[in-house]
Residue, then its C-alpha position, 0 to 999 in steps of 0.5 A: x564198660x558202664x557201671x549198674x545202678x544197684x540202689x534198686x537192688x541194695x536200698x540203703x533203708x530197712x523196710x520195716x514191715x519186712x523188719x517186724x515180720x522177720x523179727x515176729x516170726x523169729x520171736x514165734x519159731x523161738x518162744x514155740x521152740x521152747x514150749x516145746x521143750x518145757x510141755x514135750x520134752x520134758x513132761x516126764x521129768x520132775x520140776x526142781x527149783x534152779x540150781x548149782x551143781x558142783x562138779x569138782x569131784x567128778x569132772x574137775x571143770x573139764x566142760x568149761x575147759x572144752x567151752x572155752x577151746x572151742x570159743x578159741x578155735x572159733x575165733x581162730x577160724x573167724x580171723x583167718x581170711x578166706x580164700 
């Protein structure tokens, strides 16, 4: 049985022209995406400044508690070998 020259199939190198158009069209379907939302989505709501809202009386940091299961149960599933 020979073996295949696969250099013509996996280069070693980057073409970075295919590098600068992946990358620009991501950064476009990106930044598109979130004009989207800010002129779209959003248009009804009122515009406020950034802030914090504290969520001790009513969610008792639940949401980061669910966040962070999940974070562990991703890691889980990614060490578990496949197959």
């Amino acid at each position: 049985m020979s073996q295949v020259d696969t250099t013509d199939y996996y280069p070693d190198s980057v073409i970075r022209s295919r590098l600068y158009i992946v990358a620009g069209t991501g950064a476009g379907i990106y930044a598109r995406g979130l004009s989207y939302q800010g002129f779209v989505w959003y248009r009804d709501q009122d515009m406020t400044p950034l802030h914090f809202y504290d969520d001790g009386k009513g969610y008792l940091q639940m949401d980061k508690l669910g966040n962070g299961y999940v974070v562990y149960q991703k890691l889980l599933l990614g060490t578990v070998p496949m197959g």
